[in-house]
Backbone as CSV, one residue per row, in Angstrom:
resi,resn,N_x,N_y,N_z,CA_x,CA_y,CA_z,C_x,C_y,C_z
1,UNK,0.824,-1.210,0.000,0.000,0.000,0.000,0.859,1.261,0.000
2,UNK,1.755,1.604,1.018,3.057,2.219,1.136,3.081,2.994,-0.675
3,UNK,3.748,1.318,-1.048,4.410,1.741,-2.259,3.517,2.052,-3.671
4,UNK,2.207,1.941,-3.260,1.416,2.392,-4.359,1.148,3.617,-4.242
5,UNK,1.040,4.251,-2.911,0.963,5.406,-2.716,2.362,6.091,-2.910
6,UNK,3.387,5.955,-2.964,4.788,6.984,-2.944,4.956,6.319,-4.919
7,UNK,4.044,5.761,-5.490,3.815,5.772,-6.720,3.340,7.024,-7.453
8,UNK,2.144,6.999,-6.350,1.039,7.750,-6.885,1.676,9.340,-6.676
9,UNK,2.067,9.606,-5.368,2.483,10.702,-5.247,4.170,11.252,-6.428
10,UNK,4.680,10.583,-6.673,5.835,10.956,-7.868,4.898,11.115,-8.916
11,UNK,3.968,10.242,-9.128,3.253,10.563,-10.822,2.644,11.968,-10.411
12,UNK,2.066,12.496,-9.815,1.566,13.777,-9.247,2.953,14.495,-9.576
13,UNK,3.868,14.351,-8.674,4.474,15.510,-8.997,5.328,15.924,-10.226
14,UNK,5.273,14.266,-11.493,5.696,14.338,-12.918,4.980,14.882,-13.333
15,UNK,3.344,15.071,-13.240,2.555,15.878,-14.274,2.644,17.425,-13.648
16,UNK,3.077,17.431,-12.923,3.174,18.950,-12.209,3.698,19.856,-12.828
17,UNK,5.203,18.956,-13.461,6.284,19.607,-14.040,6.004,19.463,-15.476
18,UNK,5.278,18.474,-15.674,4.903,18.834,-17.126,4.075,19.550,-17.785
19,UNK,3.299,20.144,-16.671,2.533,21.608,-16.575,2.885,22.501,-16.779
20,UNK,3.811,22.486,-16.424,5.530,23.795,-16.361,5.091,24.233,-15.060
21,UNK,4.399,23.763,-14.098,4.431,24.076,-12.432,5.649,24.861,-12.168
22,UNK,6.120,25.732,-11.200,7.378,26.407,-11.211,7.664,27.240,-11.854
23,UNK,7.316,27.364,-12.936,8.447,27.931,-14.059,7.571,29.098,-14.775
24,UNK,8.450,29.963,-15.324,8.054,31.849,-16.502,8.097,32.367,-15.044
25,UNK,7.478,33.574,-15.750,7.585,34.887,-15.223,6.488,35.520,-15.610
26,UNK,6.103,36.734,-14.666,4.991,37.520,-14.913,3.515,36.775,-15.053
27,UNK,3.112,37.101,-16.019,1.497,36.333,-16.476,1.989,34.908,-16.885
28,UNK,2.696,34.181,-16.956,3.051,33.027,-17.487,3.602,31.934,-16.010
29,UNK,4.021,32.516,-15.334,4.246,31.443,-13.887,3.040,30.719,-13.317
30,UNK,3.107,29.800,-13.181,2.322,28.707,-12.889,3.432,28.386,-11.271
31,UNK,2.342,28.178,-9.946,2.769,27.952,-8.799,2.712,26.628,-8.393
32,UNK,3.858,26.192,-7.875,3.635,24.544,-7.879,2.881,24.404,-7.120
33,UNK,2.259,24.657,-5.777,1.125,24.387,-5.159,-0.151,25.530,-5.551
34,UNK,-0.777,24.940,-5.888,-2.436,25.846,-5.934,-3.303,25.808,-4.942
35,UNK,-4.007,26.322,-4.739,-5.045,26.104,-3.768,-6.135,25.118,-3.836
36,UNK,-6.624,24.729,-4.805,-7.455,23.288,-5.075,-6.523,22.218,-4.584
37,UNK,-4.712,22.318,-4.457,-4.354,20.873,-4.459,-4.295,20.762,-2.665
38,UNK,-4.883,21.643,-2.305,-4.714,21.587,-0.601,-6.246,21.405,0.138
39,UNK,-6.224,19.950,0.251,-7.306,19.229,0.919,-8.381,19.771,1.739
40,UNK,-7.264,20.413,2.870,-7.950,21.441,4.210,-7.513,22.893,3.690
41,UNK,-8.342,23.128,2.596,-7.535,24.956,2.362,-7.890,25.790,3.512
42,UNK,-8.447,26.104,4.634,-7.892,26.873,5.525,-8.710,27.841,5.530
43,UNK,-7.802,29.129,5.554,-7.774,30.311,5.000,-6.677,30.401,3.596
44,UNK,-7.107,29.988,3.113,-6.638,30.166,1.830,-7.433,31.162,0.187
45,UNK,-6.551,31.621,-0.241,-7.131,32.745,-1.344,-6.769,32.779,-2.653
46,UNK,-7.124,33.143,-3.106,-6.875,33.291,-5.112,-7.029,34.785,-5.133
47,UNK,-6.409,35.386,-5.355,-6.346,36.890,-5.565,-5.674,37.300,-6.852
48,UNK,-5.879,38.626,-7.619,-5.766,38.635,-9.069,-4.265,39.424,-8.972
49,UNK,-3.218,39.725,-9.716,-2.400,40.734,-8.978,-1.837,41.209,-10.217
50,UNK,-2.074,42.670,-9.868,-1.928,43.829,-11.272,-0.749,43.725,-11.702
51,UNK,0.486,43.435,-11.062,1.801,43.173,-11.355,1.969,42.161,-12.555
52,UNK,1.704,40.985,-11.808,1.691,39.662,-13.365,0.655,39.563,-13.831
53,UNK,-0.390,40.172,-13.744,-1.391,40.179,-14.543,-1.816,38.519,-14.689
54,UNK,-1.988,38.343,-13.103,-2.784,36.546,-12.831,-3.026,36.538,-11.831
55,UNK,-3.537,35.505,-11.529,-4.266,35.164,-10.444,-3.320,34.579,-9.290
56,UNK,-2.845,34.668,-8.478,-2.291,34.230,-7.154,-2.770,33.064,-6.181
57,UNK,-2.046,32.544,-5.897,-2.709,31.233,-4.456,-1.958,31.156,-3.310
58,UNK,-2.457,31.800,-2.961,-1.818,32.236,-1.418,-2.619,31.029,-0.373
59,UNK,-1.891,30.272,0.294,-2.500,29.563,1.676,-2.775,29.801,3.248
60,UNK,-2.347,31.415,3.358,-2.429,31.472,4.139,-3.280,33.183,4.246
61,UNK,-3.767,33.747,5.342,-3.460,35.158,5.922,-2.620,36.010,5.844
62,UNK,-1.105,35.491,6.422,-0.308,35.943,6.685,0.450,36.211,5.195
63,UNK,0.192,35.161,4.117,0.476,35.233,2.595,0.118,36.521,2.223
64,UNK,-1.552,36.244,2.865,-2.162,37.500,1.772,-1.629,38.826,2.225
65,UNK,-1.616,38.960,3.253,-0.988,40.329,3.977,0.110,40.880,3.396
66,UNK,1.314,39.737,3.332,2.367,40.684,2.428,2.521,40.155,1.302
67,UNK,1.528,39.507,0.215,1.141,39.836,-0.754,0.780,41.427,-1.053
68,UNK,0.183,41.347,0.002,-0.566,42.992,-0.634,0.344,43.766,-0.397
69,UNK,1.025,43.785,0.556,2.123,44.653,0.866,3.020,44.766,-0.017
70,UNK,3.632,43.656,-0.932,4.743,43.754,-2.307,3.870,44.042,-3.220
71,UNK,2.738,44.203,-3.313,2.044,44.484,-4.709,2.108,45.786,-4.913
72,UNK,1.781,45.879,-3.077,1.857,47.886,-3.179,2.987,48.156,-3.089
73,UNK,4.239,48.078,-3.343,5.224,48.310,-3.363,5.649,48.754,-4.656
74,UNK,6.244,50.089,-4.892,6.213,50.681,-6.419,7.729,49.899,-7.110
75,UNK,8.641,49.584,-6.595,9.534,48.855,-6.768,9.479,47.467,-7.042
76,UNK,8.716,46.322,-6.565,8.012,45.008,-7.171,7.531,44.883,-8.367
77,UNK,8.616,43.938,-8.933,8.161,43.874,-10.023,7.902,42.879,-10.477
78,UNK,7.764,41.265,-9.794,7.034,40.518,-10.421,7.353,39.093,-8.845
79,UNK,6.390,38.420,-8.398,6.065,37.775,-7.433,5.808,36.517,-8.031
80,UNK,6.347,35.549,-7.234,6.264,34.444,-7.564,6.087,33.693,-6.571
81,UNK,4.813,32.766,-5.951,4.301,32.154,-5.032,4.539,30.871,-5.185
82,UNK,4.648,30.325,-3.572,4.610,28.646,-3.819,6.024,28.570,-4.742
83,UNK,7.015,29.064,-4.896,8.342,28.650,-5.954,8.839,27.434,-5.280
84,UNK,9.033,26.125,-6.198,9.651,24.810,-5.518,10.855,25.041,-5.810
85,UNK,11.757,24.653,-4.770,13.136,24.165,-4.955,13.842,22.886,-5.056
86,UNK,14.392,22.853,-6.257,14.958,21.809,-7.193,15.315,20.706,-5.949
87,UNK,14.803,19.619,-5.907,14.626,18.330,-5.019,15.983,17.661,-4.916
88,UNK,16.680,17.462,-5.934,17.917,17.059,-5.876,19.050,18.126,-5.013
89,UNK,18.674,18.906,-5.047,19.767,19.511,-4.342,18.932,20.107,-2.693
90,UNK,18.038,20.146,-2.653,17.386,19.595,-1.576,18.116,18.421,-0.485
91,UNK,17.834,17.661,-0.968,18.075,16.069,-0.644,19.513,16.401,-0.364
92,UNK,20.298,16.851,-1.534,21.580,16.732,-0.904,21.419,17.733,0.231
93,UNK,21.069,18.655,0.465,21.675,19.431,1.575,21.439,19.234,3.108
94,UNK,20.036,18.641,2.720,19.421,17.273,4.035,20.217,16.683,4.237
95,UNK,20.959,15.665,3.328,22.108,14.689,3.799,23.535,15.401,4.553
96,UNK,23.850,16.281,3.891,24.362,17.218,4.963,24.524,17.131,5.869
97,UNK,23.353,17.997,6.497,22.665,18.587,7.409,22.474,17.591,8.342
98,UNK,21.799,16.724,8.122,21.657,15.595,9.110,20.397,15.736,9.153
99,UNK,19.555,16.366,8.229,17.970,16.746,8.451,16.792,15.927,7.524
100,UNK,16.191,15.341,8.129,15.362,14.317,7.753,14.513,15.483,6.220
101,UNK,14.626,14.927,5.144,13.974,15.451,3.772,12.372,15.422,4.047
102,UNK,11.965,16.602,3.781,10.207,16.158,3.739,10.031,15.232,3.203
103,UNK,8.713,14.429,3.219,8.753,12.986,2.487,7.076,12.266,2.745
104,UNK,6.780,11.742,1.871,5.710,11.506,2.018,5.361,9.296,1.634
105,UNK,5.419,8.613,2.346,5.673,7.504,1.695,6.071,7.148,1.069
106,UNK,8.016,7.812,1.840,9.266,7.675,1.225,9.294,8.406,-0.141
107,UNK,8.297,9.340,-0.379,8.972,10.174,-1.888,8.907,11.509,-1.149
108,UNK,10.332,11.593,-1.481,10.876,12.981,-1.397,9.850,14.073,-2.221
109,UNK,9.285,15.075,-0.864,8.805,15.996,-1.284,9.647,17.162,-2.018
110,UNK,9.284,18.034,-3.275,9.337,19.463,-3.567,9.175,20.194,-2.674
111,UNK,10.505,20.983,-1.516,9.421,21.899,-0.765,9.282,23.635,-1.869
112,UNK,9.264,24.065,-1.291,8.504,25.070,-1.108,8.878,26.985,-1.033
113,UNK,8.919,27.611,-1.441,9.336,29.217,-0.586,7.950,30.133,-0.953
114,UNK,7.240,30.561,0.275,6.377,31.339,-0.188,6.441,32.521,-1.283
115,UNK,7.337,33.061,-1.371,7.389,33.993,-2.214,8.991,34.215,-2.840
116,UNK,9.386,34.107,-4.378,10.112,35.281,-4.371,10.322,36.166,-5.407
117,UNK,10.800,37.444,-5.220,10.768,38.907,-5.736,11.474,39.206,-6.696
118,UNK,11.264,39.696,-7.851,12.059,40.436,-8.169,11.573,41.811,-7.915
119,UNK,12.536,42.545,-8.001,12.764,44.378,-7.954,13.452,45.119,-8.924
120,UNK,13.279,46.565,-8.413,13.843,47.165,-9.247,14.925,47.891,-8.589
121,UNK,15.485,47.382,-7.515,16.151,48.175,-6.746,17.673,47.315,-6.758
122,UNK,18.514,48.167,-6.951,19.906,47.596,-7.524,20.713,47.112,-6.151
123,UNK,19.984,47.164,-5.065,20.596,46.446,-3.811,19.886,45.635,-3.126
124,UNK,18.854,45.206,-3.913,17.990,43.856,-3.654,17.301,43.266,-4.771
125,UNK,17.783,43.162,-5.728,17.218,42.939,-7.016,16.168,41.597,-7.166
126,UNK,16.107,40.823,-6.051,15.576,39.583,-5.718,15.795,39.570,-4.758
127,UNK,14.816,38.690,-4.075,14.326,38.209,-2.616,13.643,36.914,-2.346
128,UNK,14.118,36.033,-1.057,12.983,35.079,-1.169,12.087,35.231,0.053
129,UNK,11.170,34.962,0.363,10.139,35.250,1.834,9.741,34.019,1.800
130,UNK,9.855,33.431,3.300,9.239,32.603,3.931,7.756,33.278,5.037
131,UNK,6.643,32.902,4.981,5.580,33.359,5.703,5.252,32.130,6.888
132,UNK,5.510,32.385,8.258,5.569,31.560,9.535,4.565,32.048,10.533
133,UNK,3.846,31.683,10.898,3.112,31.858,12.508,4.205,31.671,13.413
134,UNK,3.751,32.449,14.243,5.167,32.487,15.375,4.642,30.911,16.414
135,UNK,3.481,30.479,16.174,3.162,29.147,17.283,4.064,28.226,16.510
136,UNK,3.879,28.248,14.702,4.719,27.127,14.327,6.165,26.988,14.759
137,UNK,6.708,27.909,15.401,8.035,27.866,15.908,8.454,27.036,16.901
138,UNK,6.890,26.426,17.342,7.445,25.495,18.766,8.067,23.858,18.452
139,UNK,7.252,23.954,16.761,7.575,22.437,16.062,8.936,22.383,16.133
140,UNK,9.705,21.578,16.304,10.974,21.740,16.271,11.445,20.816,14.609
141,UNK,10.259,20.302,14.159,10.116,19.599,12.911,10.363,20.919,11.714
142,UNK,8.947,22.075,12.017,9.190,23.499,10.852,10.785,23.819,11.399
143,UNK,11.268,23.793,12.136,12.381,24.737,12.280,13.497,24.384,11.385
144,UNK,13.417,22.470,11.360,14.144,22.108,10.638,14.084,22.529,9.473
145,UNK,12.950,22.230,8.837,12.270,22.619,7.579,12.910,23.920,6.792
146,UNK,12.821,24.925,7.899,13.229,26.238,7.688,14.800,26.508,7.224
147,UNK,15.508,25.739,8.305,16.952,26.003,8.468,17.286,25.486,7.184
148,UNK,16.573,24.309,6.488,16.773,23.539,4.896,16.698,24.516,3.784
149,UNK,15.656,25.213,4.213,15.216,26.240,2.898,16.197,27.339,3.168
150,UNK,16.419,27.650,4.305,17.479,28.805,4.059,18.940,28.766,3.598
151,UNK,19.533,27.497,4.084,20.507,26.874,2.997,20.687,26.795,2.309
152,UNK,19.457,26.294,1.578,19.412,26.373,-0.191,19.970,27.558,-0.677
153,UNK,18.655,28.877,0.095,19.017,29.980,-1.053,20.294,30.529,-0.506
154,UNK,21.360,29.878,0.633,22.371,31.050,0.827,22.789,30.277,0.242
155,UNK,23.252,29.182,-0.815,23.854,28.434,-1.855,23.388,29.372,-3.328
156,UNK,22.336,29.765,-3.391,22.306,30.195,-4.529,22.424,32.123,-4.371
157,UNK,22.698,32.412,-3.263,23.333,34.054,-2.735,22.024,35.032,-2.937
158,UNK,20.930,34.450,-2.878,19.587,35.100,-2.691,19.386,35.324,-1.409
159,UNK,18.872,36.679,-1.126,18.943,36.720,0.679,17.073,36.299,0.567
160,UNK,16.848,35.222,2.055,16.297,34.677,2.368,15.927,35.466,3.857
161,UNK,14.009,35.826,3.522,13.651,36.821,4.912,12.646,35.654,5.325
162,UNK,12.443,35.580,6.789,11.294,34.550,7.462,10.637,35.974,7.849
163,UNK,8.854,36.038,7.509,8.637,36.441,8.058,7.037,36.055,9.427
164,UNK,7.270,36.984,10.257,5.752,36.287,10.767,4.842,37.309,11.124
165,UNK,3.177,36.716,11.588,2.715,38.344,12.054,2.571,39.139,12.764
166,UNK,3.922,39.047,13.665,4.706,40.173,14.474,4.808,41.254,13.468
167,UNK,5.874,41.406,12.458,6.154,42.124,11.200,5.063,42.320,10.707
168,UNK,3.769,42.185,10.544,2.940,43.020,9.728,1.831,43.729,10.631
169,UNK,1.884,44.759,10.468,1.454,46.350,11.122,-0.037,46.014,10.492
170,UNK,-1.189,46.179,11.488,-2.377,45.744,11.358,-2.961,46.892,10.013
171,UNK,-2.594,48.430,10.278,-2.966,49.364,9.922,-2.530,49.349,8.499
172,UNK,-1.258,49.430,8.319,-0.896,48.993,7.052,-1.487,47.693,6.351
173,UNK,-1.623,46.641,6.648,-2.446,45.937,6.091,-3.674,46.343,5.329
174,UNK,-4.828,46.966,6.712,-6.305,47.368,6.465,-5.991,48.360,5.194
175,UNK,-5.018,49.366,5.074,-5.336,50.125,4.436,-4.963,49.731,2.763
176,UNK,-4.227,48.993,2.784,-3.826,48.380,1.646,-4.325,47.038,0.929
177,UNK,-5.796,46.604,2.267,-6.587,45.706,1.742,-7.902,46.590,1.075
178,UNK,-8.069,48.083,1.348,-8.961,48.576,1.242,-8.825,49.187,-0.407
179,UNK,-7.277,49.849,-0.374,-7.153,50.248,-1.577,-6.892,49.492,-2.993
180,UNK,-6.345,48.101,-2.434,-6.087,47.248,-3.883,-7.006,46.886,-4.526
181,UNK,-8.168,46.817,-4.709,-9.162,46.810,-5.400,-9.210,48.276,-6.451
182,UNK,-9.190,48.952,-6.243,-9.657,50.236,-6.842,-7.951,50.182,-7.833
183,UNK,-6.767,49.188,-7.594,-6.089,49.392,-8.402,-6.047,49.151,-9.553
184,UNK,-7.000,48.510,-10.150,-7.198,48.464,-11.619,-8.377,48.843,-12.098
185,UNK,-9.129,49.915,-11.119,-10.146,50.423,-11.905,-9.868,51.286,-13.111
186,UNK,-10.236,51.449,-14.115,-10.247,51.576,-15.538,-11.146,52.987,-15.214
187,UNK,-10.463,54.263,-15.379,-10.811,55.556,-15.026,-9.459,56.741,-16.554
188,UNK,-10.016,57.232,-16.829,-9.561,58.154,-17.912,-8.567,59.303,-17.232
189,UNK,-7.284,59.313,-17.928,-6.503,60.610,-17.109,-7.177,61.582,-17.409
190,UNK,-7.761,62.016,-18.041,-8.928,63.868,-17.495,-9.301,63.358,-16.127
191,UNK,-10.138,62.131,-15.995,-11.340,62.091,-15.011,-10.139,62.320,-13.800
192,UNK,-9.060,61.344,-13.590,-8.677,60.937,-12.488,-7.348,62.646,-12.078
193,UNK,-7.058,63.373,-12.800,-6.417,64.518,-13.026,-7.790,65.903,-12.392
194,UNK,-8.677,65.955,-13.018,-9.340,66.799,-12.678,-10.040,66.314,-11.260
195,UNK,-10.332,65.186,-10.863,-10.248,64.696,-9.376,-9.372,64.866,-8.188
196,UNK,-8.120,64.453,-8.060,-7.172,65.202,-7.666,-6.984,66.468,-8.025
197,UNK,-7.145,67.239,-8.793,-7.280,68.710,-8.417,-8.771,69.329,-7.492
198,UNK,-9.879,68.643,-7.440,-11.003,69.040,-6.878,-10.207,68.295,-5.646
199,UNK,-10.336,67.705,-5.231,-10.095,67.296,-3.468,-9.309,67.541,-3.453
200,UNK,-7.808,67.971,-3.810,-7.062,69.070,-3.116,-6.963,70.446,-2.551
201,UNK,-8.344,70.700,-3.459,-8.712,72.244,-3.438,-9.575,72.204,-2.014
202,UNK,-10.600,70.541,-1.809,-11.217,70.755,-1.015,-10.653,70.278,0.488
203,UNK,-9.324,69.629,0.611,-8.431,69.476,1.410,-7.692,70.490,2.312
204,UNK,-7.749,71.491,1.325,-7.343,72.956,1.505,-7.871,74.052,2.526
205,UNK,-9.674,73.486,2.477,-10.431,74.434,2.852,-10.905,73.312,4.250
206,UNK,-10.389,72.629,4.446,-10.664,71.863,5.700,-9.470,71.014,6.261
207,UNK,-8.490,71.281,6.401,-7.040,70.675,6.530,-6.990,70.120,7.622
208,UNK,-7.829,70.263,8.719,-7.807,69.491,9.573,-8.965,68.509,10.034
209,UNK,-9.594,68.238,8.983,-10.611,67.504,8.840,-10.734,66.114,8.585
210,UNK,-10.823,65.240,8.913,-10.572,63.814,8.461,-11.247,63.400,7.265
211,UNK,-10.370,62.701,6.411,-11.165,62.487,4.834,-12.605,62.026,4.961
212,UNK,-12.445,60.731,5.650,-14.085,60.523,5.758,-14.978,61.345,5.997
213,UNK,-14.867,62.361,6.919,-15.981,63.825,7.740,-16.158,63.964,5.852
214,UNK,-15.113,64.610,5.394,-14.989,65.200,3.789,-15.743,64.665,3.140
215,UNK,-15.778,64.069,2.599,-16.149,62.747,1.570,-17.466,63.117,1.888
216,UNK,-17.961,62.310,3.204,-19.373,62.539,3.269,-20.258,63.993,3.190
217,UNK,-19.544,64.534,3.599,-19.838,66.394,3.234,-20.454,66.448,2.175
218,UNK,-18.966,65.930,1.139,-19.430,66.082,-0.614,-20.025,65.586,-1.119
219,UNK,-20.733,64.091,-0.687,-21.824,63.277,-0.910,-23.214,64.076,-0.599
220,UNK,-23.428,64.637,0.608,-24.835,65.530,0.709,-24.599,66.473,0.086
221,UNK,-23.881,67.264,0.195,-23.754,68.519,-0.596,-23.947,68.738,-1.685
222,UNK,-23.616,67.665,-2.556,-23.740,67.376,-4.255,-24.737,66.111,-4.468
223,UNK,-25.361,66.061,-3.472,-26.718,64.876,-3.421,-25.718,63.320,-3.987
224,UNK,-24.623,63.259,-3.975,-24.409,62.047,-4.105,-24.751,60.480,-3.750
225,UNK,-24.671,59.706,-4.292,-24.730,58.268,-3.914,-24.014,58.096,-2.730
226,UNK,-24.928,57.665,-1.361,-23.596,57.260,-0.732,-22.400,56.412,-0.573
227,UNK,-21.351,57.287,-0.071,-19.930,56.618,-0.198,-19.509,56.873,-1.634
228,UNK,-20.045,57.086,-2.487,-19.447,58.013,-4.133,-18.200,58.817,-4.091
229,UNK,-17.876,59.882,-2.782,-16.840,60.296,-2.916,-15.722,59.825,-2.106
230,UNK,-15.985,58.989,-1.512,-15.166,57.953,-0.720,-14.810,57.232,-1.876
231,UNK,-15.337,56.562,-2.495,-14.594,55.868,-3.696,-13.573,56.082,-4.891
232,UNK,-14.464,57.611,-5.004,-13.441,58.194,-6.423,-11.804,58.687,-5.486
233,UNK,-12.047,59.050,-3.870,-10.707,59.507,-3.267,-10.317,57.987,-3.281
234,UNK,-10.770,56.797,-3.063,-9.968,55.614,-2.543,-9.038,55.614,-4.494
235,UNK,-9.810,55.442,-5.137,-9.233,55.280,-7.023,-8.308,55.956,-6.561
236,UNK,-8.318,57.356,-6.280,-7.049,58.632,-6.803,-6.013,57.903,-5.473
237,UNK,-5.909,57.856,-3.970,-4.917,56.979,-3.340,-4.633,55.379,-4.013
238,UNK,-5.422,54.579,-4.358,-4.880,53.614,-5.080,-3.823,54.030,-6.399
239,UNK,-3.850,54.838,-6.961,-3.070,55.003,-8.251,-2.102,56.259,-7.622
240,UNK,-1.947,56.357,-6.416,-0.898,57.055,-5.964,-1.206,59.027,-6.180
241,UNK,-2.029,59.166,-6.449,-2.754,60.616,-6.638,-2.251,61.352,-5.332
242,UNK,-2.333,60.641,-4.829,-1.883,61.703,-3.080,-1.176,60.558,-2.223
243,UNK,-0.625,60.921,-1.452,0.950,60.075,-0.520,-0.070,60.545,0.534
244,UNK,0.294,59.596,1.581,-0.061,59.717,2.970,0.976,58.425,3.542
245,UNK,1.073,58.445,5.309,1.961,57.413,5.647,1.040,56.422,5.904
246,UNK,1.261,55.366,4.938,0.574,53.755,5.315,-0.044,53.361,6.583
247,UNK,1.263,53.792,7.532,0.932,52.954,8.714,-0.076,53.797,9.798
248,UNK,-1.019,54.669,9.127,-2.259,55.390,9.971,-3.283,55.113,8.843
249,UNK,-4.428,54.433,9.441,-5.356,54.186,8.995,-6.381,54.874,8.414
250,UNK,-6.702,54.976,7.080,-7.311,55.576,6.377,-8.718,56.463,7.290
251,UNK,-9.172,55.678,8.024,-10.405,56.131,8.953,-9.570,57.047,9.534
252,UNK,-8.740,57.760,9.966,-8.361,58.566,11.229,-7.746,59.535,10.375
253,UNK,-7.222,59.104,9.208,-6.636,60.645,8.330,-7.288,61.807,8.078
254,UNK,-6.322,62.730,8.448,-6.895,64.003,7.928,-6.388,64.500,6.657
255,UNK,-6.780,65.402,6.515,-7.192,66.086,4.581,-5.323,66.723,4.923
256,UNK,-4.538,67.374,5.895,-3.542,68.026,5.901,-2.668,66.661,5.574
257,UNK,-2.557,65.376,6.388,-1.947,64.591,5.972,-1.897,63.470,4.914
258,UNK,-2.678,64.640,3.600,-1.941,63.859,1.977,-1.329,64.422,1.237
259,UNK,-0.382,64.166,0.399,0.162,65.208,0.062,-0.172,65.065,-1.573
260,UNK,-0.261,65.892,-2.242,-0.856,65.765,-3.707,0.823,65.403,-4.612
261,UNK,0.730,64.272,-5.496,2.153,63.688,-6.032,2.162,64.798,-7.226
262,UNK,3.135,65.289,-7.317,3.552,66.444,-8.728,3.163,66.204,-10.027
263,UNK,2.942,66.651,-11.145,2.541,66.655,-12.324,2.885,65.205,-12.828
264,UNK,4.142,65.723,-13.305,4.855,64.726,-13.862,4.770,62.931,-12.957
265,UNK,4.591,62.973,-11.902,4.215,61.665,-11.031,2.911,61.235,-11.652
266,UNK,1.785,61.984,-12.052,0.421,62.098,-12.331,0.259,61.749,-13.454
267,UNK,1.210,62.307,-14.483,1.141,61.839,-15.348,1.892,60.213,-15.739
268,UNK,2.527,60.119,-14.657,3.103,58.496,-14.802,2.153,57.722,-14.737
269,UNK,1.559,57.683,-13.856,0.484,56.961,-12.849,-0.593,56.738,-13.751
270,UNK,-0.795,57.476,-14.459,-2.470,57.152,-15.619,-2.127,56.632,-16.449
271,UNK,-0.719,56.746,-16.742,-0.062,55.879,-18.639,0.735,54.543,-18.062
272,UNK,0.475,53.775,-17.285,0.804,53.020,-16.610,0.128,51.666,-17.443
């Protein structure tokens, strides 16, 4: 039985690769684990991401969190989830190590790196991220796990970050779960140009006012739909129309703390 099953599981992971599981870039990467192939998905998600222009499978929370966080990152330039690392050299570094290989009725598992990056930044041009709950730390089994994967990539001179959700700032999250949606709304540079110039003007005349108080102002005032001008300000902060600091929550901002991005930024941002 054993061996029909550590059958079954290698033929799984031959058609995986003959999928091209692992492998391209951008809209063309295919993640060796998906979310259908995980029995108990959890909290698990499929999210679309404007960067590669595909769909994502994140397994966890803590995935999606700094998912969103590298998406919003103007420097990210292309994410790659679930990336397997080449099994043979795996195995060897287990033997090494002295560290028992993941394994599943004796077939050596593909593991795993939640994420990794490329950039555009010439002193991190790539990255790999591991995503951990700080309880899984008590396994002394993940730790192994961990110490394997980080080997790998200091063999291949990729710096390797663990992270857990200590490191992710609740506020920054909310606000960057609120705005990624509105990042591919399909809005005309007049519309989204002459918008940012009206709520700056009206930022102006209430600077210490919190956007929301605003928003809703301009909704009665101009008989709007409610939440209408809450939306067209969330579009113009999603496409970077006005800077504010992440880590204060959109609910508590005031109109003094955004700052309107310069012409030429404005005009990046719509021909995008």
């Amino acid at each position: 039985m054993a061996k029909i099953k550590s059958e079954k599981i290698e033929l799984k992971f031959q058609r995986w690769i003959k999928e091209g599981r692992g492998t391209g870039h951008g809209h063309e990467y295919i993640p060796w684990i998906k979310v259908r192939d995980i029995s108990s998905r959890g909290r698990s998600h499929r999210i679309y991401g404007f960067k590669s222009q595909r769909t994502h499978h994140l397994l966890s929370d803590l995935e999606l969190a700094i998912f969103l966080s590298l998406e919003w990152g103007e420097h990210t330039v292309d994410i790659r989830e679930q990336f397997p690392l080449r099994r043979e050299e795996t195995l060897e570094l287990a033997a090494e190590a002295r560290i028992d290989h993941p394994s599943f009725c004796g077939t050596p598992h593909y593991m795993t790196s939640d994420f990794l990056v490329n950039t555009k930044r010439d002193s991190l041009p790539k990255f790999v991220i591991q995503a951990k709950y700080t309880k899984d730390f008590s396994d002394p089994r993940t730790v192994e796990k961990l110490e394997l994967e980080r080997r790998y990539w200091v063999t291949k001179q990729i710096p390797w970050f663990l992270i857990t959700e200590l490191e992710i700032s609740q506020a920054v999250f909310s606000n960057i779960e609120w705005l990624y949606p509105s990042q591919g709304d399909e809005i005309s540079a007049k519309t989204l140009v002459k918008q940012a110039e009206n709520y700056a003007y009206c930022f102006e005349q209430e600077p210490d006012s919190k956007i929301i108080d605003i928003t809703k102002s301009l909704d009665v005032a101009y008989q709007l739909p409610k939440g209408e001008s809450l939306l067209e300000l969330r579009q113009l902060l999603a496409k970077r129309f006005f800077v504010f600091d992440i880590s204060k929550s959109y609910l508590k901002l005031r109109a003094n703390e955004l700052e309107m991005a310069d012409f030429d930024m404005l005009l990046e941002a719509v021909n995008v």
